[in-house]
TORKOL-4160 file (C-alpha; in steps of 0.2 Angstrom, whole numbers, padded with zeros to 4 digits, m for minus):
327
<pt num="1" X="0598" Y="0543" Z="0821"/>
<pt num="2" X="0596" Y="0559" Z="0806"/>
<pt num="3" X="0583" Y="0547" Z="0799"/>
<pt num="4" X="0572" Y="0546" Z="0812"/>
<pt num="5" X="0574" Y="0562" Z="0817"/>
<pt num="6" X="0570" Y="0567" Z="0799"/>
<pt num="7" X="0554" Y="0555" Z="0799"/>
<pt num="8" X="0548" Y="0562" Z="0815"/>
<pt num="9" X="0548" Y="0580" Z="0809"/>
<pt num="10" X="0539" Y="0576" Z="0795"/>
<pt num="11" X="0525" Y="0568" Z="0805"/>
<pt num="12" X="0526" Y="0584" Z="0815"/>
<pt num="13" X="0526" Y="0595" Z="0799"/>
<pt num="14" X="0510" Y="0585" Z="0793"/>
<pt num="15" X="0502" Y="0587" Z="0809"/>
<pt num="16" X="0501" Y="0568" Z="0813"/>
<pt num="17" X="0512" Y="0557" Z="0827"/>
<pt num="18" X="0521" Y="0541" Z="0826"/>
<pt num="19" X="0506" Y="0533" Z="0838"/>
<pt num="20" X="0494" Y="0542" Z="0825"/>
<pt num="21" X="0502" Y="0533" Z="0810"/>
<pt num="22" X="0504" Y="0518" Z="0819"/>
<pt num="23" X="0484" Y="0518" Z="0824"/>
<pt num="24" X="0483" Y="0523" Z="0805"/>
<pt num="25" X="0490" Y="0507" Z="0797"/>
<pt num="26" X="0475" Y="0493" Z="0793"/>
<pt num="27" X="0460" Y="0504" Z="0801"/>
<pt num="28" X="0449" Y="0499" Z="0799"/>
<pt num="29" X="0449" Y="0486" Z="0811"/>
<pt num="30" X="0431" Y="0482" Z="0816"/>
<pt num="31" X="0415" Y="0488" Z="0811"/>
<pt num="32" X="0413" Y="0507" Z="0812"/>
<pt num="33" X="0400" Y="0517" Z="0819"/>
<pt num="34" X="0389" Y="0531" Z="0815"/>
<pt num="35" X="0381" Y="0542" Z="0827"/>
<pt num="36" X="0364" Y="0550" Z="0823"/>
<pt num="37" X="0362" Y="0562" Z="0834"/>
<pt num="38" X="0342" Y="0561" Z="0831"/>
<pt num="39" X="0329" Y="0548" Z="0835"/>
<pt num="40" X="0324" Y="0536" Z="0820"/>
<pt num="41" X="0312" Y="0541" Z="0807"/>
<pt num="42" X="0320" Y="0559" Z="0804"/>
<pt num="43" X="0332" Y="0567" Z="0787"/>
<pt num="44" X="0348" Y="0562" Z="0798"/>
<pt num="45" X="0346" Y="0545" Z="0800"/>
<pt num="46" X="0338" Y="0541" Z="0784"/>
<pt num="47" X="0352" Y="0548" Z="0776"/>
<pt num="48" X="0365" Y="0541" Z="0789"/>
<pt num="49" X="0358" Y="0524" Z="0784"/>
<pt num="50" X="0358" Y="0527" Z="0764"/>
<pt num="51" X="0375" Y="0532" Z="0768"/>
<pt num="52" X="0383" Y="0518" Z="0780"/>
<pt num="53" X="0378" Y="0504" Z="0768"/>
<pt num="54" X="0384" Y="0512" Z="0752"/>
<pt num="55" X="0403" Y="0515" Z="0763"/>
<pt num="56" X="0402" Y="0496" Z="0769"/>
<pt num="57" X="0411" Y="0490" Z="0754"/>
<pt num="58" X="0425" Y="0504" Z="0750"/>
<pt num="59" X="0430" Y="0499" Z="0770"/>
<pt num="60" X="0428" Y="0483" Z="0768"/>
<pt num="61" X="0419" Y="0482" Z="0785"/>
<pt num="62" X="0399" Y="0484" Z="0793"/>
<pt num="63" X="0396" Y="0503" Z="0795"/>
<pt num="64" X="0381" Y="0505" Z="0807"/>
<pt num="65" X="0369" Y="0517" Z="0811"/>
<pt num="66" X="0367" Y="0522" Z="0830"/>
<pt num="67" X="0355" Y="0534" Z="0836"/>
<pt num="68" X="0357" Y="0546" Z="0849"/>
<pt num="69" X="0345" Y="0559" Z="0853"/>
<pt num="70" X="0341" Y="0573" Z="0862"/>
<pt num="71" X="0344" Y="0592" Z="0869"/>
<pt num="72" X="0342" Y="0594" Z="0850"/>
<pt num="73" X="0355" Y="0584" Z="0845"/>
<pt num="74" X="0368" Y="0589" Z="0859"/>
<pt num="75" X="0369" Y="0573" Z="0866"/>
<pt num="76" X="0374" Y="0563" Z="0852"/>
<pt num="77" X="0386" Y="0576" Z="0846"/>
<pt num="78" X="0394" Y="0575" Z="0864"/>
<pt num="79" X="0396" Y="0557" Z="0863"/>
<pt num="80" X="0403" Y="0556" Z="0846"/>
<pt num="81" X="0416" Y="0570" Z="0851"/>
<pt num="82" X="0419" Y="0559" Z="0866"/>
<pt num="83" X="0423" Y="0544" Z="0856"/>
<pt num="84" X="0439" Y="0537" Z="0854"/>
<pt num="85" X="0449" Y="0546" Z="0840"/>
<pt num="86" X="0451" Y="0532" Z="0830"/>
<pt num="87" X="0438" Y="0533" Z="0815"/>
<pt num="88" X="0428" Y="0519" Z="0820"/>
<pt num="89" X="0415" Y="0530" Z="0830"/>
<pt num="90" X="0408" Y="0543" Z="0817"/>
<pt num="91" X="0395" Y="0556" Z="0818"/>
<pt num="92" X="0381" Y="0562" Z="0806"/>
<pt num="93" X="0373" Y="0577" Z="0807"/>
<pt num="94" X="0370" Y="0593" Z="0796"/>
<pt num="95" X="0371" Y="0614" Z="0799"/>
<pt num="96" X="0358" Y="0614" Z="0813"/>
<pt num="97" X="0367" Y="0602" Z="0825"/>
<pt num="98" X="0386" Y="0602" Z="0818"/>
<pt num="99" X="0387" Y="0625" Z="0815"/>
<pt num="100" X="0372" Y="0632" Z="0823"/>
<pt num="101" X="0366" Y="0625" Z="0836"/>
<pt num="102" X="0381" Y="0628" Z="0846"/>
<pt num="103" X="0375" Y="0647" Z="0847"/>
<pt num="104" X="0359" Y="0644" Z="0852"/>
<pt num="105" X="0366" Y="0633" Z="0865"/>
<pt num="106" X="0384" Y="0642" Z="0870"/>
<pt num="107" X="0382" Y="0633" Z="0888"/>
<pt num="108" X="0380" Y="0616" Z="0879"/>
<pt num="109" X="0396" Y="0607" Z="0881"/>
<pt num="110" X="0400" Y="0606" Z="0863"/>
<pt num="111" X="0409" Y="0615" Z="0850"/>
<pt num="112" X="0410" Y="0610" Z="0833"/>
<pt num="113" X="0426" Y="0623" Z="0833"/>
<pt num="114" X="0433" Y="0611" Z="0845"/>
<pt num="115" X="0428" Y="0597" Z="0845"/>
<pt num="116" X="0426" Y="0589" Z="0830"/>
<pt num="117" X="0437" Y="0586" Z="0814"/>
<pt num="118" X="0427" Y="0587" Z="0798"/>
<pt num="119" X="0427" Y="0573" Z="0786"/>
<pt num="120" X="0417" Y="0580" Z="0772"/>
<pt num="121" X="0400" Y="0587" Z="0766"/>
<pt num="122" X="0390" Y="0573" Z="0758"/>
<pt num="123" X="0373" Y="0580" Z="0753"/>
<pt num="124" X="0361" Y="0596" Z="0751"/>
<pt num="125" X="0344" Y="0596" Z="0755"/>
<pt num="126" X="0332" Y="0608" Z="0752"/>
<pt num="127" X="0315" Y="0610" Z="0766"/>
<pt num="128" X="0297" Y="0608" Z="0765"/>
<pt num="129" X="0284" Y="0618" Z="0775"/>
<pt num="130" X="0268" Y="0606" Z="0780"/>
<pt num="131" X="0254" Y="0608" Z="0786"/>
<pt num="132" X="0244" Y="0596" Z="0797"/>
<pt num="133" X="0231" Y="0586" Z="0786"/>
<pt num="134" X="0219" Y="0588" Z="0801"/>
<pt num="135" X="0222" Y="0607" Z="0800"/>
<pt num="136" X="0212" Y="0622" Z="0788"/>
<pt num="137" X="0228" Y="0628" Z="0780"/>
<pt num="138" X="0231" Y="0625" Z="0763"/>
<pt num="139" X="0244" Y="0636" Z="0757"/>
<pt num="140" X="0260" Y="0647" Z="0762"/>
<pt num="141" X="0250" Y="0663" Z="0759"/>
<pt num="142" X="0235" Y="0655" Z="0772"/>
<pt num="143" X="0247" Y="0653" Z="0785"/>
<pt num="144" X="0256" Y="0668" Z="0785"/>
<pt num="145" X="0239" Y="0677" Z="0785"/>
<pt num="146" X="0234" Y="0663" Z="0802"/>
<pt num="147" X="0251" Y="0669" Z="0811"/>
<pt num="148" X="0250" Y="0688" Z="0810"/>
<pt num="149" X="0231" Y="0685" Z="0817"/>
<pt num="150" X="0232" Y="0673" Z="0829"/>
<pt num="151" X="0252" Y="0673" Z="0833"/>
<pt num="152" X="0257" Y="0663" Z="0847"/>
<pt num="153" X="0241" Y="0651" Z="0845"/>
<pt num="154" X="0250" Y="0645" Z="0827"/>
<pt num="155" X="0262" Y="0630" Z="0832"/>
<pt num="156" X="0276" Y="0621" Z="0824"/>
<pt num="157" X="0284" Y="0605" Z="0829"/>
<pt num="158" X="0303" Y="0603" Z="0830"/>
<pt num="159" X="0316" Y="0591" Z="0831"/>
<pt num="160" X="0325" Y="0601" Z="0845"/>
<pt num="161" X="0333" Y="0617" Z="0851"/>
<pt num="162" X="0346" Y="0619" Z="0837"/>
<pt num="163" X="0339" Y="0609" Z="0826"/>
<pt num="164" X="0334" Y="0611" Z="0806"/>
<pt num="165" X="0318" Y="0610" Z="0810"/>
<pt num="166" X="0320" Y="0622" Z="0824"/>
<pt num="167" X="0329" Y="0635" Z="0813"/>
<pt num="168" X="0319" Y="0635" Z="0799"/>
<pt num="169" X="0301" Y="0639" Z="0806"/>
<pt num="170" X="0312" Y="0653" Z="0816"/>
<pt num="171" X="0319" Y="0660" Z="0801"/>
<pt num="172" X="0301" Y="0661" Z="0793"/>
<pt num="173" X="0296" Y="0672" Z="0810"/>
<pt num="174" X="0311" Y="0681" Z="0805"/>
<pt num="175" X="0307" Y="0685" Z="0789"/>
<pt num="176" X="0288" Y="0687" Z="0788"/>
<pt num="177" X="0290" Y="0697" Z="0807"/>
<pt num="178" X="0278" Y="0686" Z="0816"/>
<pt num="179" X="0275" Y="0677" Z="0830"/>
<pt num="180" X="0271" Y="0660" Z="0833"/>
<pt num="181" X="0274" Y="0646" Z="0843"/>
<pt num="182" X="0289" Y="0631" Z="0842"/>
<pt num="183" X="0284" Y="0615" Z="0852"/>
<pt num="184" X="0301" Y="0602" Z="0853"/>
<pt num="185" X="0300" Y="0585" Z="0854"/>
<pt num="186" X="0316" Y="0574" Z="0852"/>
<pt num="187" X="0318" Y="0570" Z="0833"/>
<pt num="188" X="0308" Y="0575" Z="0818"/>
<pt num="189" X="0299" Y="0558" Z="0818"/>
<pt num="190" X="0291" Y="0562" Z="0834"/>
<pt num="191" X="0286" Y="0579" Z="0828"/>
<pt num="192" X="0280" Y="0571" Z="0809"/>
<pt num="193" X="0268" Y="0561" Z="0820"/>
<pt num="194" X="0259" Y="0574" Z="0830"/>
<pt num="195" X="0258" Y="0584" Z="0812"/>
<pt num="196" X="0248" Y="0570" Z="0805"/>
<pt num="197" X="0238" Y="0570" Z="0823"/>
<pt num="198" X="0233" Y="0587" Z="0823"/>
<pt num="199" X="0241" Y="0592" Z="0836"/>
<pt num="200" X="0254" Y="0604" Z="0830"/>
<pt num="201" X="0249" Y="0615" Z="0814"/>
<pt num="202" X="0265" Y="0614" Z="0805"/>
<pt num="203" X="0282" Y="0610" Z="0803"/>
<pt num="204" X="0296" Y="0612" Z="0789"/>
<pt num="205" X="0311" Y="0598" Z="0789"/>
<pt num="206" X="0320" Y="0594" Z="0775"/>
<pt num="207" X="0314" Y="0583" Z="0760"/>
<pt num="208" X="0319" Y="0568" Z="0766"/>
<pt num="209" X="0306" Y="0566" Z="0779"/>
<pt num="210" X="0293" Y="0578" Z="0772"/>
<pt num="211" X="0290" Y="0571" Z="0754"/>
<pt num="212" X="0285" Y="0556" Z="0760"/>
<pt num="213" X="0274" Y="0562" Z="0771"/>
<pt num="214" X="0266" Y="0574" Z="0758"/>
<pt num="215" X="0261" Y="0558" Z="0746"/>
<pt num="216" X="0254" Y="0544" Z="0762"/>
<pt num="217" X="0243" Y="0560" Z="0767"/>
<pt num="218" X="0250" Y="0564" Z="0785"/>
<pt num="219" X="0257" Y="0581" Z="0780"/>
<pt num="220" X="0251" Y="0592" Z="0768"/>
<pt num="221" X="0263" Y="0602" Z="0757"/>
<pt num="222" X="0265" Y="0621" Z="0755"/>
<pt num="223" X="0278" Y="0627" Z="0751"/>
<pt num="224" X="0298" Y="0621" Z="0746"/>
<pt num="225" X="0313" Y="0633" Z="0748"/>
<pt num="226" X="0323" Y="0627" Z="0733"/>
<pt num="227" X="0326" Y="0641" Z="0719"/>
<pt num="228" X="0316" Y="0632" Z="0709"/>
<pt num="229" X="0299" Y="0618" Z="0710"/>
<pt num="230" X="0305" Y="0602" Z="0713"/>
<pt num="231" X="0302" Y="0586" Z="0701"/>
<pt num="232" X="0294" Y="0576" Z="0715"/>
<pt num="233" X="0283" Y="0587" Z="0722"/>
<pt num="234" X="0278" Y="0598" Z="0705"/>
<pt num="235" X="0263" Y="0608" Z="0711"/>
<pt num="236" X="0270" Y="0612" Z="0726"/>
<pt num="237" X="0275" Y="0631" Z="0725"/>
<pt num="238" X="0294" Y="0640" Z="0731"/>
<pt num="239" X="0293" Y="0650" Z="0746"/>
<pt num="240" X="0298" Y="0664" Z="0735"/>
<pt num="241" X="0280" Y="0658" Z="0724"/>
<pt num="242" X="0271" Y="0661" Z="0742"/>
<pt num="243" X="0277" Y="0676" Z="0745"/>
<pt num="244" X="0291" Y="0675" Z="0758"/>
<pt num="245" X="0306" Y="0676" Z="0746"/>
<pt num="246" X="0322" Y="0678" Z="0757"/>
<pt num="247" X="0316" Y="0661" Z="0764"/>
<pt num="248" X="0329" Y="0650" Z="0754"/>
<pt num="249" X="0338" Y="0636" Z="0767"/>
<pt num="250" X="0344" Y="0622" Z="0757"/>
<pt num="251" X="0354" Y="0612" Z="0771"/>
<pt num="252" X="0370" Y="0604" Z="0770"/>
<pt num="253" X="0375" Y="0587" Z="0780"/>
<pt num="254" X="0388" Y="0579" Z="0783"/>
<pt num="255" X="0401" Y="0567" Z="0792"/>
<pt num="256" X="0414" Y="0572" Z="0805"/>
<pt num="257" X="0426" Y="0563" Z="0818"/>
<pt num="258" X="0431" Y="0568" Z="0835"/>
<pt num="259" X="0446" Y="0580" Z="0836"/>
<pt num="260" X="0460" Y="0573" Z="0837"/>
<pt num="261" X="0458" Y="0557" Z="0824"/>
<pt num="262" X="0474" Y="0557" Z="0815"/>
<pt num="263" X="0474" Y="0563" Z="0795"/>
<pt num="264" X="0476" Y="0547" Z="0789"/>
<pt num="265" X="0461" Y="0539" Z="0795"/>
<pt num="266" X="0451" Y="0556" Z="0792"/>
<pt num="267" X="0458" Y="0552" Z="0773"/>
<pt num="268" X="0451" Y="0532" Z="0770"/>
<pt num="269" X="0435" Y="0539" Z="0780"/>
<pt num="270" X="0434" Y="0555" Z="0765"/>
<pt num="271" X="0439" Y="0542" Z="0753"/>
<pt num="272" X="0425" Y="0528" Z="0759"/>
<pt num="273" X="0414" Y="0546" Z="0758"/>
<pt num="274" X="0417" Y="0549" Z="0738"/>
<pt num="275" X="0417" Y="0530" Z="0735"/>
<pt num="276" X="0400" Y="0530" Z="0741"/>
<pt num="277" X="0394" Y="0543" Z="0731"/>
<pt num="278" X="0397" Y="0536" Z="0716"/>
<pt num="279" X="0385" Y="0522" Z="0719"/>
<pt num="280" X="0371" Y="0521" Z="0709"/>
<pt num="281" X="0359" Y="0516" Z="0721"/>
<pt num="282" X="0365" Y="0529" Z="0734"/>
<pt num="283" X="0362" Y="0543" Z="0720"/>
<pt num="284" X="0345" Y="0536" Z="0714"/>
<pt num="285" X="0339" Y="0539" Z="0734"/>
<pt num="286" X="0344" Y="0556" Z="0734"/>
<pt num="287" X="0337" Y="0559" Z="0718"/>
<pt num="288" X="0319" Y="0553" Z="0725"/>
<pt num="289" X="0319" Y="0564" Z="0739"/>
<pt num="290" X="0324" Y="0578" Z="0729"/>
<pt num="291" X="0345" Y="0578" Z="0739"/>
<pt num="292" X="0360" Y="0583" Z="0729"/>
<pt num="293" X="0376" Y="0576" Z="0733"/>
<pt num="294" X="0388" Y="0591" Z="0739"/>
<pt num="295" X="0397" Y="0598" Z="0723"/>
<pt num="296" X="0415" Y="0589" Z="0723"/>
<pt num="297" X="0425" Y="0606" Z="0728"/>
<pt num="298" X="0414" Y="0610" Z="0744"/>
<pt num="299" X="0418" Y="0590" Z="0749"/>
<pt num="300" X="0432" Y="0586" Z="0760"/>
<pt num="301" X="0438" Y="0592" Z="0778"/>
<pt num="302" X="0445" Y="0610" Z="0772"/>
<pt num="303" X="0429" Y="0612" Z="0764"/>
<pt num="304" X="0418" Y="0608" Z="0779"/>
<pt num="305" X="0426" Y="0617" Z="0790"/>
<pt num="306" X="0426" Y="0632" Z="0780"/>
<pt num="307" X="0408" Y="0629" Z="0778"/>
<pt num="308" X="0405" Y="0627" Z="0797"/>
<pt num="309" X="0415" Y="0644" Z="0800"/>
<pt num="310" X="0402" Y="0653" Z="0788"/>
<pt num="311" X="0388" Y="0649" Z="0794"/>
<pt num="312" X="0391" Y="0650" Z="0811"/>
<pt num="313" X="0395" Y="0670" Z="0808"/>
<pt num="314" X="0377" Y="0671" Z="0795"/>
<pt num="315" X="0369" Y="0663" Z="0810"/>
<pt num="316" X="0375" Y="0672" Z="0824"/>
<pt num="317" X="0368" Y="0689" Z="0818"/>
<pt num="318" X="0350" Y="0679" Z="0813"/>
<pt num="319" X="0348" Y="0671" Z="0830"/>
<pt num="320" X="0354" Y="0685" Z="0840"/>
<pt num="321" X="0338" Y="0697" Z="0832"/>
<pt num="322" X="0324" Y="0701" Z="0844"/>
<pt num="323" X="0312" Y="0693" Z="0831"/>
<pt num="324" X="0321" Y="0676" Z="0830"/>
<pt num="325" X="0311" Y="0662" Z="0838"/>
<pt num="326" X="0319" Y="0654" Z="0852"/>
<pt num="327" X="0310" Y="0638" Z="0859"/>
């Protein structure tokens, strides 16, 4: 009787249960899951799926890719978070729909705070600004000059309320004091397609999407906010090089669980994490697209969460400005 007393108030002590140990033991037990809360063709899920099939091996079973858009990625985060708690339903997402789009959204029905249970930061992106082929801008310094003439009449496509690529051409608004106009559509790829039409002027999204773009011609390159030019797109100037310096979002993404998955499983899900990136082919694709994988001490739950809490206070002070653009 002591000893499983004892046992039991160590389970307590490590914030786990004897049902949560129990679900623990041989997980996993089928394929597992990973909720993109984005329509195909966008960063999220191209990373998702670089991700899922270097973590098949380490768990020994099929991780998948399931994509869930809409309301700017509320919907999926929603249904991940209403997911069993058992790690075999997953979701991947990154700072606009896991920290910030909650504020934009406080009505929405989901709070990272609340419920989901990091897993771990995976990867850094930095962003691209395009322009539409079809378009007559050519540089950073053109548009800024097009949007404090025209305003409103200067459009960017998004992937959604709350998205990356709704924060981002709202931060350059912020920054350069403009106006100008955000059209959302329900995934980058959507938006990526009305770029090459013509039909929006310009949109910035992370380098996963937009590099490729920039070389088949359906998007036209101005300007990247990492600190420095990037290898794969080498006359393609900063932000800071067109003249809007502050503009320096290099965006995290990463995987998380619903609330309540027990710490064990939240562990061999971290672990499958760091397994993956160790693999050389996983590394080479981020190399491409110009993605770093998260430094090892901002990896990990406690790490993400701290992450989430940081930005969600930087945020809150940008969003809630009278010259931050809401859709």
């Amino acid at each position: 009787m002591p000893a499983t007393f004892s046992r039991r108030a160590a389970l307590a002590l490590a914030g786990l249960s004897l049902p949560g140990l129990a679900r623990a033991q041989g997980f996993p037990q089928r394929n597992v899951t990973i909720i993109v809360p984005s329509a195909p063709g966008g960063t999220l899920d191209a990373l998702a799926r670089f991700y899922a099939q270097a973590m098949t091996p380490p768990l020994g079973r099929q991780v998948v890719v399931e994509n869930v858009s809409g309301a700017g990625g509320l919907i999926g985060m929603q249904r991940a978070a209403r997911s069993d708690p058992d790690g075999h339903t997953i979701s991947f997402g990154n700072m606009g729909v896991m920290a910030v789009g909650s504020i934009l959204n406080p009505q929405g029905g989901f709070d990272p705070r609340r419920d989901m249970a990091p897993i771990s930061l995976v990867a850094d992106v930095p962003m691209v600004l395009s322009a539409s082929p079809r378009g007559s801008i050519r540089t950073l310094p053109a548009l800024l000059e097009k949007l404090r003439a025209e305003g409103e009449k200067v459009t960017f496509g998004t992937a959604g309320l709350g998205t990356t690529s709704h924060l981002a051409p709202g931060y350059l608004l912020f920054l350069a004091k403009a106006k100008g106009t955000l059209v959302s559509y329900r995934g980058a790829g959507p938006a990526l397609n009305d770029l090459a039409a013509g039909l929006v002027d310009a949109v910035i999204d992370q380098t996963v999407t937009m590099i490729p773009g920039h070389r088949g011609g359906t998007a036209v390159a101005l300007a990247v906010s990492a600190p420095q030019r990037i290898a794969q797109l080498p006359d393609v100037p900063t932000f800071a090089e067109g003249g809007l310096p502050g503009f320096d979002l290099v965006i995290w993404n990463g995987f998380a669980a619903p609330s309540g998955t027990p710490a064990p499983i939240l562990a061999k899900l971290a672990e499958a994490v760091e397994a993956a990136q160790a693999d050389p082919g996983l590394q080479g694709r981020l190399r491409d697209l110009a993605s770093t994988a998260t430094a090892p001490a901002a990896r990990g739950p406690e790490a993400m969460k701290a992450r989430i809490a940081a930005d969600m206070t930087k945020w809150t002070e940008v969003i809630n400005s009278p010259d931050f653009a809401r859709e």
